[in-house]
C-alpha positions in Angstrom: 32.5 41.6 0.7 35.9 40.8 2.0 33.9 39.8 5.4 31.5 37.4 3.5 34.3 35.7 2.2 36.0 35.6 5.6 32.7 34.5 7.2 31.9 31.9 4.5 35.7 30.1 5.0 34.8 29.9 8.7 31.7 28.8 8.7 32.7 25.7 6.2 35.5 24.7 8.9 33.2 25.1 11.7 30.6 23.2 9.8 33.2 20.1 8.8 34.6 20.7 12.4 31.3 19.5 13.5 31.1 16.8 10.9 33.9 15.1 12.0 33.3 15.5 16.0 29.9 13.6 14.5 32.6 10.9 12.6 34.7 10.4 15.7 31.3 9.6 17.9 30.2 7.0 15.0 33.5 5.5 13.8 34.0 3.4 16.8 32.6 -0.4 16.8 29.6 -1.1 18.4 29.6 -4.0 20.5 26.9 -7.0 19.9 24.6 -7.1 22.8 24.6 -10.9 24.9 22.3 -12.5 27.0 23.0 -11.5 31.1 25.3 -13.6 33.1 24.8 -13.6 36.6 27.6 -12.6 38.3 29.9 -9.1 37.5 33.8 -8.3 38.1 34.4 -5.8 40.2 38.3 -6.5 40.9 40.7 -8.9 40.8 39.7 -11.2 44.2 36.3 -10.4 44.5 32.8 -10.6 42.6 29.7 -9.0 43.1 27.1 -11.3 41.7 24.5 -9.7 39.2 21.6 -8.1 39.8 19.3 -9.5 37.0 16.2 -8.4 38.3 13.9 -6.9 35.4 11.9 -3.2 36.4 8.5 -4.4 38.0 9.7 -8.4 37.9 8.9 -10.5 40.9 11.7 -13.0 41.5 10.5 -16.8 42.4 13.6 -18.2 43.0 14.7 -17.2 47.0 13.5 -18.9 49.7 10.7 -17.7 51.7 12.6 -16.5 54.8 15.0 -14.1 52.2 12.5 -12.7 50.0 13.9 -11.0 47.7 11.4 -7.5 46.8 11.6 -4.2 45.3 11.5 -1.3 47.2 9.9 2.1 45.8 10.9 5.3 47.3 9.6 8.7 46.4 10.9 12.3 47.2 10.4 15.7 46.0 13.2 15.1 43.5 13.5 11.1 42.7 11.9 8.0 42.5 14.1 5.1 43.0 13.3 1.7 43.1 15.7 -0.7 45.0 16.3 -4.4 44.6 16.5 -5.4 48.0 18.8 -8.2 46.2 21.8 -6.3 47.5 20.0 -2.9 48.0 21.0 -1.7 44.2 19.2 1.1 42.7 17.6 -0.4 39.4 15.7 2.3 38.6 16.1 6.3 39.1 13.3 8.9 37.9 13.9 12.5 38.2 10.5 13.6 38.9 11.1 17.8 37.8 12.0 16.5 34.6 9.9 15.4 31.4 10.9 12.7 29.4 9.7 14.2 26.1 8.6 17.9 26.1 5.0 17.8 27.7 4.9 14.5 28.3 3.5 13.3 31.3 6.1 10.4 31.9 9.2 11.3 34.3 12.8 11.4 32.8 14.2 7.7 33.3 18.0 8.2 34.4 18.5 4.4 35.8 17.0 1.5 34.5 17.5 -2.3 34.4 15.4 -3.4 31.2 15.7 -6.3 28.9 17.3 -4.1 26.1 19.4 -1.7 28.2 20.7 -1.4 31.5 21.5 1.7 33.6 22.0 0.6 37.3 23.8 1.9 40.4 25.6 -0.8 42.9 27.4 -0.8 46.1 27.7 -3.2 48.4 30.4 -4.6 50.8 33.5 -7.0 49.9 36.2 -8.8 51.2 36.9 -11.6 53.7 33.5 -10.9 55.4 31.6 -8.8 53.3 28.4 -10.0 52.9 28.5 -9.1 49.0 31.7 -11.0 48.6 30.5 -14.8 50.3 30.4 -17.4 48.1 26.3 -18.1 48.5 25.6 -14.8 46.5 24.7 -11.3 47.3 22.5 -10.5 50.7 18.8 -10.3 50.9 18.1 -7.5 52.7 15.0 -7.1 55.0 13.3 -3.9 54.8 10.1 -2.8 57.1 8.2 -1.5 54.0 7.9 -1.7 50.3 6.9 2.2 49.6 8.5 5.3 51.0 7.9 9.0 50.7 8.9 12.2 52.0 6.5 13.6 53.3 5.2 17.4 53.0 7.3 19.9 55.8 9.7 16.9 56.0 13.4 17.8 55.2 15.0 14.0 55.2 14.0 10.8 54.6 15.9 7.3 55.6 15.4 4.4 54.6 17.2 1.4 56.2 17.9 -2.4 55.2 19.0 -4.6 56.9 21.0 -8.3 56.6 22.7 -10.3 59.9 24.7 -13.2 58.7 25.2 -16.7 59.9 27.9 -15.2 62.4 25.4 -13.0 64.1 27.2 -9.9 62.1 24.2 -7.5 61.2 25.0 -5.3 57.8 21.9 -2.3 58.1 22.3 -0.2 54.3 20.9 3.2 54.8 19.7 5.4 52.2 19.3 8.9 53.4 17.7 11.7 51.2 17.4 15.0 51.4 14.7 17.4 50.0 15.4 19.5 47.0 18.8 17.4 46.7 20.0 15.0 43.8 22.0 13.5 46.2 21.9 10.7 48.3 23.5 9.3 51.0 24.7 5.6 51.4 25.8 4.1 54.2 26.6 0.7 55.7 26.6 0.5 59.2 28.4 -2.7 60.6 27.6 -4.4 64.3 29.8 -6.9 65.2 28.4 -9.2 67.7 30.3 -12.7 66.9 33.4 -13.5 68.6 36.2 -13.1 65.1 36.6 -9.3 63.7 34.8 -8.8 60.8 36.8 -7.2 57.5 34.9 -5.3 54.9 35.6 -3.3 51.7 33.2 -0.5 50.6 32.8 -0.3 46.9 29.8 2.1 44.4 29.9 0.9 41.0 27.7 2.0 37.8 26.7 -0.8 35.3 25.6 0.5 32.2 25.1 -1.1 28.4 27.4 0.2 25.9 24.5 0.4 23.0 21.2 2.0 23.8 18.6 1.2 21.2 16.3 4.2 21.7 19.3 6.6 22.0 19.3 9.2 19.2 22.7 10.2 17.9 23.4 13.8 16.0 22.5 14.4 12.5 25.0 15.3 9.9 25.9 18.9 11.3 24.8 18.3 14.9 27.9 15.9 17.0 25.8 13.9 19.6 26.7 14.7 23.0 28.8 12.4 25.2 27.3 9.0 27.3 29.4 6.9 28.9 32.0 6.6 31.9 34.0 9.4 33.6 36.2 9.6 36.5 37.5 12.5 38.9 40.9 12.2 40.7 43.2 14.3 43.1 45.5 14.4 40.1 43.1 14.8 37.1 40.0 17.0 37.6 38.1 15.4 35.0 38.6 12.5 32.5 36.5 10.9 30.2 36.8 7.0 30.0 34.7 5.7 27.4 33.0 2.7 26.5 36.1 1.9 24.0 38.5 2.7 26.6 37.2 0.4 29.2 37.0 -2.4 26.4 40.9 -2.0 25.8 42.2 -1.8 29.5 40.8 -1.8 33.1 41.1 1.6 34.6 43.0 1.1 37.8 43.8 5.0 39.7 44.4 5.0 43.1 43.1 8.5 44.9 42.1 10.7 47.8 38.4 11.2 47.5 38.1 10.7 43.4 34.7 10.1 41.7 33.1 7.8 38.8 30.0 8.5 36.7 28.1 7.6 33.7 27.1 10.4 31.6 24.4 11.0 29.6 23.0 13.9 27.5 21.6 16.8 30.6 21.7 14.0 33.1 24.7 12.2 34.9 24.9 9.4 37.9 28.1 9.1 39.9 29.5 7.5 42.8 31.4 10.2 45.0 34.0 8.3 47.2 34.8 8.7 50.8 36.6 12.0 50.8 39.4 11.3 53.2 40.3 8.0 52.0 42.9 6.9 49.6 40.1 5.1 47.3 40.8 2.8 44.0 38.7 3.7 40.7 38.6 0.5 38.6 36.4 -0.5 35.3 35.2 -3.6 33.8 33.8 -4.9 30.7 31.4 -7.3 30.4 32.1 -7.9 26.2 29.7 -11.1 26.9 26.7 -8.7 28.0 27.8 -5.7 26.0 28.3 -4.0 29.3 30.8 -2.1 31.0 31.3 -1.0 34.7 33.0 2.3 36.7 33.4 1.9 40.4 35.9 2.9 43.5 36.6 0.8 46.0 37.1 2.6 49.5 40.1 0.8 51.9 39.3 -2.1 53.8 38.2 -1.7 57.5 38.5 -3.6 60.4 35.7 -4.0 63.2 36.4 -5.7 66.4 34.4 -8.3 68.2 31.9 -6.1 69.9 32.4 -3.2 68.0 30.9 -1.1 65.4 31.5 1.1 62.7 29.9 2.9 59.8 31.0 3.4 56.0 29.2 5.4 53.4 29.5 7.5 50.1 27.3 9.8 48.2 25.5 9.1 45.1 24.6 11.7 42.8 21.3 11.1 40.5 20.2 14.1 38.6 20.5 16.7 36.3 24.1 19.0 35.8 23.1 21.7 37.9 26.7 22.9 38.1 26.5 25.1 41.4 24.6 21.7 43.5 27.2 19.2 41.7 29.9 21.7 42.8 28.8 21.7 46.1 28.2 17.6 46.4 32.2 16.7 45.2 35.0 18.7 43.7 34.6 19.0 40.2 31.8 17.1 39.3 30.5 20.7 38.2 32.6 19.6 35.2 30.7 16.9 33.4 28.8 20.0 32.3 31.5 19.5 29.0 31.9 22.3 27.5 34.9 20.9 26.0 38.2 23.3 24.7 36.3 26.2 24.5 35.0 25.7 28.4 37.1 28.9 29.5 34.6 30.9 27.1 31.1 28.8 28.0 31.7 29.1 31.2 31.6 32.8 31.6 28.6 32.8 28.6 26.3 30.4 30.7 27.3 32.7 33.6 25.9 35.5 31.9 23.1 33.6 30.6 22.0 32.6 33.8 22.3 35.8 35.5 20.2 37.5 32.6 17.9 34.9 32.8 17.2 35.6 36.3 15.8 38.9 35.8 13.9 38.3 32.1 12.6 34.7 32.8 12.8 33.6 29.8 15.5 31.9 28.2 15.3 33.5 24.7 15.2 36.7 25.9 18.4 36.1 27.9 20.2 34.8 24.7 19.1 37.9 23.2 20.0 40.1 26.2 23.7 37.9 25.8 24.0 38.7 21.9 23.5 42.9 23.0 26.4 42.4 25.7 28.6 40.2 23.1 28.2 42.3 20.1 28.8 45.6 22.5 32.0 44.3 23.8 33.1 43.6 20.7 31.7 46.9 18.9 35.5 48.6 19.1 36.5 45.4 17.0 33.7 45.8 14.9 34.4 49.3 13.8 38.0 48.8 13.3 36.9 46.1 10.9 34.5 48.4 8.7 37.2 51.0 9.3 39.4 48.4 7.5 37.7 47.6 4.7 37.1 51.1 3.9 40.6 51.8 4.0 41.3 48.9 1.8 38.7 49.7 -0.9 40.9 52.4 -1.3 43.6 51.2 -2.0 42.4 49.1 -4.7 43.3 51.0 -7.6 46.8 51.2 -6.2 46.9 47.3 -5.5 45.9 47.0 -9.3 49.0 49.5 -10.6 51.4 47.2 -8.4 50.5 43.5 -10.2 50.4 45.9 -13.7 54.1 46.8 -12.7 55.3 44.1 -11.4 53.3 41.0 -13.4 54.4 37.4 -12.8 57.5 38.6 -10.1 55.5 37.6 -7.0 58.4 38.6 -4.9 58.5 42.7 -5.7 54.7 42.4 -5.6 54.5 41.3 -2.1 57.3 43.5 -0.9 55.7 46.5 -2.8 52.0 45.9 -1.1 53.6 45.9 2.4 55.1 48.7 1.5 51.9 50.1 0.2 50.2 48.9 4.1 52.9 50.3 6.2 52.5 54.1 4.4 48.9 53.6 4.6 48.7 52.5 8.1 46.2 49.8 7.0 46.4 46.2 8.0 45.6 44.0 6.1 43.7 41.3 8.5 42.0 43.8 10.5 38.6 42.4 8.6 39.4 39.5 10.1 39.7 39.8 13.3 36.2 40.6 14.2 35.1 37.1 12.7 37.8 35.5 14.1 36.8 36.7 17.7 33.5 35.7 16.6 33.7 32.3 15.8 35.1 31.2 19.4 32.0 32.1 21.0 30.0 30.5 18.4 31.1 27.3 19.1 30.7 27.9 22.7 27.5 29.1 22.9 26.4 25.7 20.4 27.8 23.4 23.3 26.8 25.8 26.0 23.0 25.0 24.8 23.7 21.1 24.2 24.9 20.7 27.5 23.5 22.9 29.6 20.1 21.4 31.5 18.5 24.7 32.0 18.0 25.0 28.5 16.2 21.7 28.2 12.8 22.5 27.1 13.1 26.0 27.2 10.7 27.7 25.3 11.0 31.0 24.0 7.6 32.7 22.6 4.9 31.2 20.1 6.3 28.1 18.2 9.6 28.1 19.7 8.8 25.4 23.0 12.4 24.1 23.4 15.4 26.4 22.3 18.1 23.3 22.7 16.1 21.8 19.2 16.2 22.9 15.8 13.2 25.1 15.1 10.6 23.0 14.1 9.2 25.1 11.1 12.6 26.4 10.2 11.2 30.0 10.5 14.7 31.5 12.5 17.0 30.3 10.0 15.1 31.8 7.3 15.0 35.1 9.1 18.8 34.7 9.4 19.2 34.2 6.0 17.6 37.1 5.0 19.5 39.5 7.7 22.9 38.2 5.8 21.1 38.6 2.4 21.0 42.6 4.1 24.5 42.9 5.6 25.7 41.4 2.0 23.2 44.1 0.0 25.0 46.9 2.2 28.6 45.8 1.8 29.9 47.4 -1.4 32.2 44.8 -3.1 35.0 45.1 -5.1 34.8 41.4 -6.7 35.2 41.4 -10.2 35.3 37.9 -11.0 32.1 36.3 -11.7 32.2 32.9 -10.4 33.4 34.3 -7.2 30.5 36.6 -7.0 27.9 34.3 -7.5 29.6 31.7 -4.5 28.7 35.7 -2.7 25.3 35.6 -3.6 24.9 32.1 -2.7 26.2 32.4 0.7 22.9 33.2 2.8 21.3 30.2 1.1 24.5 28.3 2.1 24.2 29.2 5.9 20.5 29.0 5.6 20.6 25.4 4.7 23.6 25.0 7.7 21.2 26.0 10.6 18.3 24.1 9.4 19.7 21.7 11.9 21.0 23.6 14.7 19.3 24.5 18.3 17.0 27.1 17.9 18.9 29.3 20.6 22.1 29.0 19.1 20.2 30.4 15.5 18.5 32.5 17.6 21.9 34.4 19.0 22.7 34.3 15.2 19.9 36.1 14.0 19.7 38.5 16.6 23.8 39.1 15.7 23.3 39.8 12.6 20.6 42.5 13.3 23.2 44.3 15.5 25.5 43.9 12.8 23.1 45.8 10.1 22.7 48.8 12.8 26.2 48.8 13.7 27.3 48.8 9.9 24.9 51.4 9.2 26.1 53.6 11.9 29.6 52.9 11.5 29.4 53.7 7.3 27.4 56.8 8.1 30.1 58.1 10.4 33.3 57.3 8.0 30.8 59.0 4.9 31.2 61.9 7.4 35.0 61.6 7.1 34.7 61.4 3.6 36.5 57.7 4.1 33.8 55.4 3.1 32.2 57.5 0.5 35.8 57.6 -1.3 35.8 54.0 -0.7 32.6 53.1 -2.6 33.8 55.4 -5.6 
């Protein structure tokens, strides 16, 4: 019983642990939403002028010779639609992934919607960037409206193109790549008039700080993170959020470096130039309820005559940890698995390799609770071991406070005494938990964050194992397996309110992982099985010793 109670004080921090990550995500003001402005900050000398073009809107007011149009392209992987208004992407489905679970809408990453905006910009500034003239942003001329990749095609390009009044021509290229979330933007610059031509590269992601159809976490379940992040050569990964950019404008000078908006599974991020000493800056737009994340690459110079050609990568998709890895030095690590990463890491690893061989997702998180448990089985036995041993020693512990009363000084110096000729330490019931709870935790955000688990089902009424179950059915089950371990734990509790707080405890944790994913109470359950054979095994062999049956008497 000693383990209940160690198990119940954990559980109550782990529970108010995630209570207050929950607090933290509320507490923070939300900012009142504004009507659009037309024109957005990207630095101190320069503005890029707004795209305010609504998804599926036909704009009415450019000139017939700059039509301004929106351009749909279609891979194996995205959808994008780009404003031809300064080639931004204002809209960004991932077509492998559902919005809702069999649904048969697409997962909307970027948007540009009356009630919330999601949108990716880039464009060129500076003295003769055509983003940075005073008449506006370019209208871009594309040859089509609509294009896919076709079947036994590997890449696709798409080009736009924009000469100025100088004879300068500006052609935008998106280039995609099948099963890749990456894309690759890049502005190639021909020079024809007689004066060099100076231009500034910058990727920005505009993104409203509220989201009105956004569900947050529930009173035991912290929401997972949305909002701006940033890479540097000096800091692998740091979270900027929407609060942070309202306070100050982030201002880091880097080689390479990217920015992002996260979501829940799903990230967008600018990767800069990787060679190239880059700027990361963010705005807020407090009028709009908006806030921005962008680089700016260094400015280049091209000669009268001359060309040259400038591009970064833009990452829409999913965090697929091995593709992200491979598109920009750590961007594997918006996959947050936050303090505990060290131990998720090496948990999803083992996931995903199980996985591999069984299929199916469940059975890998039950294949992962086997491995766990078995590593930890020398633990485990020391900790029945322990509790046998101090069972023991109960009448003893009882002669000391008769002997020694009120003097709390003698009585702690005369049951250390009483451990050290035993050989029994104290704690050693607690260890086991201890090590346990770590990889709790870990496994809880290794299924909120990880994308592979999105939608998983398991077998009959399980569909998605990063939910609650939906007929609470697994954390009943759970409940009854510690109703078990408790039934098969001799206690030596003699107090009656404190036994009935025992008694109460699988209720407790019942009523706890009503709420959480069905994979985490899944590895729960399945742990507390292993735990009923293990302590059945491990009693049977110290009865043989004569240790536990002495122990019980």
């Amino acid at each position: 019983m000693e383990s209940q109670r160690n198990i119940l004080v954990i559980a109550l921090l782990l529970v108010s642990f995630l209570i207050w990550q929950q607090w933290q995500t509320d507490k923070a003001p939300q900012p009142e939403t504004a009507q659009q402005s037309s024109q957005t900050s990207i630095g101190d000398d320069s503005f890029v002028p707004e795209a305010d073009l609504a998804d599926g809107e036909v704009p009415t007011d450019v000139a017939p010779t700059a039509s301004r149009r929106l351009v749909t392209i279609t891979t194996d992987t995205l959808q994008l639609t780009i404003d031809t208004r300064g080639g931004d992407v204002v809209r960004g489905e991932l077509l492998e992934h559902d919005d809702e679970l069999n649904s048969d809408d697409k997962f909307v990453l970027l948007s540009n919607g009356a009630n919330f905006v999601n949108v990716a910009q880039s464009g060129l500034i500076g003295r003769d960037g055509p983003d940075g003239s005073a008449s506006g942003r370019p209208v871009y001329h594309t040859e089509q409206t609509s294009y896919q990749l076709a079947d036994g095609q590997d890449s696709l390009t798409v080009p736009l193109t924009f000469t100025n009044d100088q004879g300068v021509t500006f052609t935008k290229t998106f280039t995609f790549t099948r099963n890749e979330h990456v894309v690759n933007v890049a502005y190639h610059i021909d020079n024809q008039s007689a004066e060099p031509v100076q231009a500034q590269l910058y990727g920005q992601l505009k993104q409203s700080e509220v989201n009105p159809n956004e569900e947050g976490g529930n009173m035991l379940m912290a929401s997972a993170y949305r909002g701006p992040a940033y890479s540097t050569s000096e800091t692998r990964y740091t979270k900027y959020d929407f609060k942070s950019v309202r306070e100050a404008n982030l201002n880091q000078t880097t080689e390479g470096g990217w920015v992002s908006m996260l979501q829940h599974y799903f990230v967008s991020a600018w990767i800069a130039p990787e060679q190239e000493q880059n700027q990361l800056y963010s705005r807020s737009l407090n009028n709009q309820g908006q806030a921005i994340i962008g680089f700016k690459a260094p400015l280049v110079t091209v000669a009268p005559g001359e060309e040259q050609t400038v591009s970064a990568k833009l990452w829409l998709g999913p965090k697929l940890q091995d593709e992200m890895a491979a598109a920009a030095e750590n961007l594997d690590l918006t996959v947050d698995y936050g303090w505990l990463w060290f131990i998720a890491q090496p948990l999803f690893k083992l996931l995903n390799f199980l996985q591999s061989f069984v299929v199916n997702w469940g059975l890998a998180i039950v294949l992962t609770t086997f491995v766990v448990r078995g590593i930890m089985y020398p633990l485990t036995k020391a900790q029945y071991t322990s509790m046998a041993k101090m069972r023991m020693l109960q009448p003893k512990l009882v002669a000391l406070r008769e002997r020694h009363g009120d003097d709390r000084q003698k009585m702690s110096q005369g049951m250390m005494e009483l451990y050290k000729k035993e050989k029994v330490n104290p704690l050693g019931g607690c260890l086991p938990i201890l090590v346990q709870m770590p990889i709790f935790i870990s496994l809880y955000w290794v299924l909120m964050e990880s994308v592979e688990l999105r939608h998983a089902p398991f077998f009959l009424w399980i569909d998605d194992l990063s939910v609650r179950d939906p007929y609470f059915v697994l954390p009943i089950l759970m409940g009854a397996s510690m109703f078990m371990i408790q039934k098969m734990s001799p206690t030596t509790v003699t107090d009656p309110m404190q036994q009935k707080v025992m008694q109460f405890m699988p209720i407790i944790f019942t009523f706890f992982f009503l709420w959480f994913p069905a994979g985490l109470t899944l590895y729960w359950l399945v742990s507390n099985v292993v735990t009923i054979t293990q302590q059945w095994y491990i009693f049977r062999q110290l009865e043989k010793k004569g240790l536990h049956s002495k122990a019980a008497s």
